[in-house]
VMD Tcl script that draws the C-alpha trace (Angstrom):
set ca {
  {-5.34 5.11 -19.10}
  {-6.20 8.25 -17.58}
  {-3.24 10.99 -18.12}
  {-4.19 13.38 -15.36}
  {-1.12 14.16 -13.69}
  {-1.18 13.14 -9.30}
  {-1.34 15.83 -7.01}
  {-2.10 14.03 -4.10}
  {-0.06 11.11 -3.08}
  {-0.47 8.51 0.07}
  {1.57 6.37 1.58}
  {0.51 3.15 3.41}
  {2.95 0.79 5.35}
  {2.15 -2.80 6.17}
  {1.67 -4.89 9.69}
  {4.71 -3.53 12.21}
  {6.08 -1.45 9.65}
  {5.79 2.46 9.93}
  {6.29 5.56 7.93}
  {10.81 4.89 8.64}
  {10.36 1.63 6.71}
  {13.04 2.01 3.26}
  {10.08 2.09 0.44}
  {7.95 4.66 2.30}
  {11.42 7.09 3.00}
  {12.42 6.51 -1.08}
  {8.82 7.62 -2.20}
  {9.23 10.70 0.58}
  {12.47 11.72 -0.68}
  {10.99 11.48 -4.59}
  {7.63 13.30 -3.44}
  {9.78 16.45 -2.11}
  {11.57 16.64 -5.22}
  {7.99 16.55 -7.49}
  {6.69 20.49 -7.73}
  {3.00 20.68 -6.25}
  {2.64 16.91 -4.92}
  {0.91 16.92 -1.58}
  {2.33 13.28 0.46}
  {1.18 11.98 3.39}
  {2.40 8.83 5.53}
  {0.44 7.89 8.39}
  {1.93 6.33 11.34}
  {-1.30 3.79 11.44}
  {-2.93 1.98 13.99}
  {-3.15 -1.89 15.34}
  {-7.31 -1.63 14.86}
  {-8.13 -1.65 11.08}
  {-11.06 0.02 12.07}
  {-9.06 2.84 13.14}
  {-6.63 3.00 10.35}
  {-9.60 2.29 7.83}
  {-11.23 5.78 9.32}
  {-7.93 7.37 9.54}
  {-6.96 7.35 6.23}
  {-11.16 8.13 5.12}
  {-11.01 11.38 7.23}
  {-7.37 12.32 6.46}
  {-8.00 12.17 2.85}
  {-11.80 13.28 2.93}
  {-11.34 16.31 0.95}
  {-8.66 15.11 -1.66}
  {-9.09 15.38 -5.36}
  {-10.61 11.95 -6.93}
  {-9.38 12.34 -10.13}
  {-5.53 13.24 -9.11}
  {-5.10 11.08 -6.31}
  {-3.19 8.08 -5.73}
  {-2.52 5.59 -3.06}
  {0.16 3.28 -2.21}
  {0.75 0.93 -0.12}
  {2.71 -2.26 1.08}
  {1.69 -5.74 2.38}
  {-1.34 -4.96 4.65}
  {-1.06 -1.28 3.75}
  {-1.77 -2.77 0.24}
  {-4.61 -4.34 1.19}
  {-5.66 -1.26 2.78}
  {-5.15 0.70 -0.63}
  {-7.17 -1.43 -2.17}
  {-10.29 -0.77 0.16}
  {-9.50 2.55 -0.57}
  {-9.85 2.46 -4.43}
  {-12.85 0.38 -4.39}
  {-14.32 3.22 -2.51}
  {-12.43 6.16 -4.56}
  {-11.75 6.20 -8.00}
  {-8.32 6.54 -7.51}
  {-4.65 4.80 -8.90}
  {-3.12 2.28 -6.58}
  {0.32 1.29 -6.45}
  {0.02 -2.22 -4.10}
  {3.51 -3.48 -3.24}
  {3.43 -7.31 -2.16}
  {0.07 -6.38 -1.30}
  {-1.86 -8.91 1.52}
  {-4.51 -10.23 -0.27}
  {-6.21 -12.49 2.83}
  {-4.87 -11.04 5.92}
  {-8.10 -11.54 8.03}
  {-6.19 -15.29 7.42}
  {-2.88 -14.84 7.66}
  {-2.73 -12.38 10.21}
  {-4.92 -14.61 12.12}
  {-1.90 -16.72 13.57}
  {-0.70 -13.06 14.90}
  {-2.52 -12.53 17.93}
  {-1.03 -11.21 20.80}
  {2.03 -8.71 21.51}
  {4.04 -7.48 19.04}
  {7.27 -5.11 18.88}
  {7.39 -2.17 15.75}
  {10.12 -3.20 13.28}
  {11.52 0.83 13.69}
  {11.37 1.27 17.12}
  {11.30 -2.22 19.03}
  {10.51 -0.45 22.48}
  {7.04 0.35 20.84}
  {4.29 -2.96 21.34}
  {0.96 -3.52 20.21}
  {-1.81 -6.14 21.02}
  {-3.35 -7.34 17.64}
  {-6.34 -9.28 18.68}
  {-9.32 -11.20 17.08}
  {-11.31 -8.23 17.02}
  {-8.89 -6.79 14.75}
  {-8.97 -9.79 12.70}
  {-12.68 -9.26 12.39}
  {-12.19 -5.51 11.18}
  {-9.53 -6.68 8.21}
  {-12.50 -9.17 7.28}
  {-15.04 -6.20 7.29}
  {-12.45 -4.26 4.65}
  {-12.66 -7.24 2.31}
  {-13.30 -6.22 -1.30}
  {-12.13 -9.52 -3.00}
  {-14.81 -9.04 -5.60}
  {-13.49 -5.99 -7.14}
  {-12.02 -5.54 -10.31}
  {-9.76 -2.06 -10.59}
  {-8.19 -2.51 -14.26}
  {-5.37 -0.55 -15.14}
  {-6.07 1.56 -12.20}
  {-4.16 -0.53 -10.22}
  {-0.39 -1.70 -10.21}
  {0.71 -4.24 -8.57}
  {4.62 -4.58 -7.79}
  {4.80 -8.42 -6.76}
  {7.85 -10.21 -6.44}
  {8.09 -14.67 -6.92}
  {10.52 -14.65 -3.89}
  {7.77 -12.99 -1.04}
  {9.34 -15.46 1.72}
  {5.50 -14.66 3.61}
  {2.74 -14.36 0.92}
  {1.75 -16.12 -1.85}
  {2.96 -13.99 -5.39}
  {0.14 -16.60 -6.98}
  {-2.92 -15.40 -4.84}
  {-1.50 -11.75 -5.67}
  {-1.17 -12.21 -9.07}
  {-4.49 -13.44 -8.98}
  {-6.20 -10.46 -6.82}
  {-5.47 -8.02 -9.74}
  {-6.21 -10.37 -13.04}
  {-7.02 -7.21 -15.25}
  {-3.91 -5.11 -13.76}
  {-0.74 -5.02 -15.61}
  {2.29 -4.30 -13.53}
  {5.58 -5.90 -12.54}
  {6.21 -9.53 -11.80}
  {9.47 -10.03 -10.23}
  {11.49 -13.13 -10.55}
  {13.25 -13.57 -7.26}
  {12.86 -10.72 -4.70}
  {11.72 -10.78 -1.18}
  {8.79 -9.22 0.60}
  {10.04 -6.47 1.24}
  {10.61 -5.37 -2.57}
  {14.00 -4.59 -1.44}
  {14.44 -3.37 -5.13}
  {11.55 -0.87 -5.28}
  {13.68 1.91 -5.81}
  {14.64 0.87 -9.31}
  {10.79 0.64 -9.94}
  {10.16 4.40 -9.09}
  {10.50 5.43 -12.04}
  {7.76 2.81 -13.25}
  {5.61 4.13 -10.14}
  {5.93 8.22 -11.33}
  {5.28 7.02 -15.27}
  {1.98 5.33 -13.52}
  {1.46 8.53 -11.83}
  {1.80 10.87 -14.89}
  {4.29 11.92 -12.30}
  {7.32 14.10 -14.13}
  {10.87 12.28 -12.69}
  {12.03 14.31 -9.77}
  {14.42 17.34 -10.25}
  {18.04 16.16 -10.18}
}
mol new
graphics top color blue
foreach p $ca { graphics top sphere $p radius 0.5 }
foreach p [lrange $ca 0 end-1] q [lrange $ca 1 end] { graphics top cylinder $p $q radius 0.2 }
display resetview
Protein backbone atom coordinates (compact mmCIF):
# COMPACT_ATOMS: atom_id res chain seq x y z
CA UNK A 1 0.00 0.00 0.00
CA UNK A 2 1.00 3.36 -0.80
CA UNK A 3 2.66 5.20 2.42
CA UNK A 4 2.26 8.78 1.29
CA UNK A 5 0.99 10.53 4.14
CA UNK A 6 -2.96 12.56 3.36
CA UNK A 7 -2.95 16.09 3.10
CA UNK A 8 -6.15 16.56 1.78
CA UNK A 9 -9.12 15.04 3.40
CA UNK A 10 -13.08 15.05 2.32
CA UNK A 11 -15.91 14.43 3.94
CA UNK A 12 -19.17 13.10 2.36
CA UNK A 13 -22.53 12.61 4.29
CA UNK A 14 -25.31 10.36 3.08
CA UNK A 15 -29.21 11.00 1.93
CA UNK A 16 -30.74 13.75 4.68
CA UNK A 17 -27.71 13.74 6.57
CA UNK A 18 -25.39 16.91 6.57
CA UNK A 19 -21.99 18.02 7.61
CA UNK A 20 -23.70 18.09 11.91
CA UNK A 21 -24.24 14.34 11.47
CA UNK A 22 -21.84 12.50 14.64
CA UNK A 23 -19.18 10.67 12.14
CA UNK A 24 -18.59 13.77 9.99
CA UNK A 25 -18.14 16.18 13.50
CA UNK A 26 -15.60 13.15 15.03
CA UNK A 27 -13.46 13.18 11.74
CA UNK A 28 -13.66 17.33 12.00
CA UNK A 29 -12.60 17.40 15.46
CA UNK A 30 -9.56 14.67 14.54
CA UNK A 31 -8.71 16.71 11.21
CA UNK A 32 -8.07 20.03 13.40
CA UNK A 33 -5.89 18.23 15.63
CA UNK A 34 -3.65 16.61 12.42
CA UNK A 35 -0.75 19.43 11.50
CA UNK A 36 -1.14 20.42 7.67
CA UNK A 37 -4.48 18.38 6.81
CA UNK A 38 -6.71 20.48 4.62
CA UNK A 39 -10.79 19.03 5.43
CA UNK A 40 -13.64 19.88 3.76
CA UNK A 41 -17.46 18.88 4.39
CA UNK A 42 -19.90 19.94 1.97
CA UNK A 43 -23.36 20.67 2.88
CA UNK A 44 -24.52 18.69 -0.53
CA UNK A 45 -27.33 18.89 -2.65
CA UNK A 46 -30.77 16.79 -3.39
CA UNK A 47 -29.56 16.56 -7.40
CA UNK A 48 -26.59 14.09 -7.67
CA UNK A 49 -25.79 15.92 -10.56
CA UNK A 50 -25.12 18.83 -8.50
CA UNK A 51 -23.33 17.24 -5.70
CA UNK A 52 -21.39 14.98 -8.32
CA UNK A 53 -20.03 18.57 -9.84
CA UNK A 54 -19.72 20.03 -6.49
CA UNK A 55 -17.40 17.92 -5.07
CA UNK A 56 -15.37 17.69 -8.98
CA UNK A 57 -14.92 21.53 -8.86
CA UNK A 58 -14.34 21.87 -5.08
CA UNK A 59 -11.61 19.42 -5.20
CA UNK A 60 -10.34 20.21 -8.86
CA UNK A 61 -7.00 21.27 -7.87
CA UNK A 62 -6.23 18.76 -4.96
CA UNK A 63 -3.20 16.58 -4.82
CA UNK A 64 -3.95 12.90 -6.38
CA UNK A 65 -1.49 11.18 -4.68
CA UNK A 66 -2.32 12.64 -0.95
CA UNK A 67 -5.88 12.79 -1.11
CA UNK A 68 -8.54 10.92 0.44
CA UNK A 69 -12.25 10.74 0.51
CA UNK A 70 -14.80 9.59 2.83
CA UNK A 71 -17.96 9.15 2.92
CA UNK A 72 -21.21 7.52 4.41
CA UNK A 73 -24.25 5.66 2.94
CA UNK A 74 -24.96 7.63 -0.32
CA UNK A 75 -21.99 9.88 0.40
CA UNK A 76 -20.17 6.47 0.08
CA UNK A 77 -21.43 5.79 -2.99
CA UNK A 78 -20.49 9.14 -4.00
CA UNK A 79 -16.76 8.47 -2.84
CA UNK A 80 -16.62 5.80 -4.78
CA UNK A 81 -17.45 7.70 -8.15
CA UNK A 82 -14.91 9.80 -6.99
CA UNK A 83 -12.01 7.25 -6.78
CA UNK A 84 -12.87 5.59 -9.92
CA UNK A 85 -12.23 8.93 -11.40
CA UNK A 86 -9.12 9.93 -9.00
CA UNK A 87 -6.62 7.77 -7.83
CA UNK A 88 -7.33 8.45 -4.49
CA UNK A 89 -8.00 6.33 -0.82
CA UNK A 90 -11.59 5.93 0.15
CA UNK A 91 -12.89 5.35 3.44
CA UNK A 92 -16.84 4.16 2.51
CA UNK A 93 -18.87 3.85 5.73
CA UNK A 94 -22.11 1.59 5.18
CA UNK A 95 -21.62 2.77 1.81
CA UNK A 96 -25.03 2.58 -0.70
CA UNK A 97 -24.09 0.34 -3.17
CA UNK A 98 -27.59 0.54 -5.48
CA UNK A 99 -29.21 3.68 -4.49
CA UNK A 100 -30.59 4.55 -8.01
CA UNK A 101 -32.83 1.34 -6.36
CA UNK A 102 -33.26 1.93 -3.10
CA UNK A 103 -33.65 5.46 -3.11
CA UNK A 104 -36.15 4.91 -5.73
CA UNK A 105 -39.07 4.32 -3.13
CA UNK A 106 -37.95 8.01 -1.84
CA UNK A 107 -39.59 10.30 -4.03
CA UNK A 108 -41.16 13.21 -2.86
CA UNK A 109 -40.61 15.66 0.26
CA UNK A 110 -38.30 15.08 2.70
CA UNK A 111 -37.19 16.89 6.11
CA UNK A 112 -32.98 17.14 6.92
CA UNK A 113 -32.22 14.84 9.88
CA UNK A 114 -30.20 18.24 11.54
CA UNK A 115 -32.48 20.78 10.93
CA UNK A 116 -36.13 19.32 10.30
CA UNK A 117 -37.47 22.87 9.17
CA UNK A 118 -35.16 22.33 6.05
CA UNK A 119 -37.19 20.02 2.99
CA UNK A 120 -36.15 18.78 -0.17
CA UNK A 121 -37.97 17.21 -3.24
CA UNK A 122 -35.94 14.08 -4.37
CA UNK A 123 -37.47 13.17 -7.63
CA UNK A 124 -36.99 10.58 -10.49
CA UNK A 125 -34.74 12.76 -12.21
CA UNK A 126 -32.50 12.48 -9.37
CA UNK A 127 -32.85 8.87 -9.41
CA UNK A 128 -31.67 8.96 -12.98
CA UNK A 129 -28.45 11.08 -12.00
CA UNK A 130 -27.40 8.35 -9.05
CA UNK A 131 -27.79 5.76 -12.05
CA UNK A 132 -25.50 7.97 -14.31
CA UNK A 133 -22.69 7.84 -11.21
CA UNK A 134 -22.79 4.05 -11.33
CA UNK A 135 -19.32 2.50 -11.35
CA UNK A 136 -20.33 -1.09 -10.24
CA UNK A 137 -17.62 -2.46 -12.46
CA UNK A 138 -14.74 -1.07 -10.69
CA UNK A 139 -12.31 -2.72 -8.73
CA UNK A 140 -10.25 -0.16 -6.18
CA UNK A 141 -8.03 -2.82 -4.14
CA UNK A 142 -6.58 -1.80 -1.07
CA UNK A 143 -7.34 1.68 -2.01
CA UNK A 144 -10.48 1.41 -0.58
CA UNK A 145 -11.84 0.62 3.03
CA UNK A 146 -14.88 -0.23 3.67
CA UNK A 147 -16.32 0.12 7.38
CA UNK A 148 -19.58 -2.16 7.10
CA UNK A 149 -21.45 -3.25 9.91
CA UNK A 150 -23.97 -6.96 9.84
CA UNK A 151 -26.64 -4.93 11.81
CA UNK A 152 -27.28 -1.91 8.82
CA UNK A 153 -31.19 -1.99 9.76
CA UNK A 154 -31.47 -0.28 5.78
CA UNK A 155 -28.80 -1.86 3.46
CA UNK A 156 -27.68 -5.01 2.74
CA UNK A 157 -23.85 -5.61 4.62
CA UNK A 158 -23.85 -8.71 1.85
CA UNK A 159 -24.19 -6.51 -1.37
CA UNK A 160 -21.48 -4.20 0.45
CA UNK A 161 -19.27 -6.73 1.23
CA UNK A 162 -19.57 -7.71 -2.16
CA UNK A 163 -19.03 -4.09 -3.92
CA UNK A 164 -15.39 -4.07 -2.57
CA UNK A 165 -14.28 -8.01 -3.01
CA UNK A 166 -10.47 -7.03 -3.24
CA UNK A 167 -10.77 -4.36 -0.21
CA UNK A 168 -9.83 -5.40 3.20
CA UNK A 169 -11.43 -3.42 5.94
CA UNK A 170 -13.74 -3.92 8.91
CA UNK A 171 -16.71 -6.20 9.12
CA UNK A 172 -18.75 -5.49 12.06
CA UNK A 173 -20.81 -8.01 13.84
CA UNK A 174 -23.86 -6.19 15.07
CA UNK A 175 -23.91 -2.37 14.55
CA UNK A 176 -26.41 -0.19 12.91
CA UNK A 177 -26.29 2.06 9.90
CA UNK A 178 -25.22 4.62 11.27
CA UNK A 179 -21.75 3.03 12.47
CA UNK A 180 -22.65 4.45 15.71
CA UNK A 181 -19.17 3.03 16.79
CA UNK A 182 -16.99 4.77 14.17
CA UNK A 183 -15.17 6.62 16.58
CA UNK A 184 -13.35 3.61 17.94
CA UNK A 185 -12.39 2.92 14.21
CA UNK A 186 -10.54 6.33 13.78
CA UNK A 187 -7.71 5.24 14.63
CA UNK A 188 -8.02 2.37 11.89
CA UNK A 189 -9.17 5.32 9.43
CA UNK A 190 -5.72 7.70 10.25
CA UNK A 191 -3.41 4.24 10.08
CA UNK A 192 -5.26 3.97 6.43
CA UNK A 193 -4.41 7.49 5.94
CA UNK A 194 -0.68 7.33 6.92
CA UNK A 195 -2.37 9.86 9.08
CA UNK A 196 -0.10 10.45 12.52
CA UNK A 197 -2.92 10.08 15.66
CA UNK A 198 -4.03 13.54 16.55
CA UNK A 199 -2.12 15.64 19.23
CA UNK A 200 -3.52 14.87 22.69
Amino acid sequence: MDRTTTTHLLYLHGFRSSPQSTKAQQMAKVARDIPGLTWWCPQLPPSPRAAAELIWEGTKNWPDATSVVMGSSLGGYYATWLASLRPWKAVVINPAVRPQRDLAEKIGKHSCWHDPQQQFEFTAEHVQELQALDCANTHFGNRVLPLIAKGDELLSWEEMKQRYPDSEGVLLEGGDHAFSDFEKYIPVVLAFMNCPQPLA
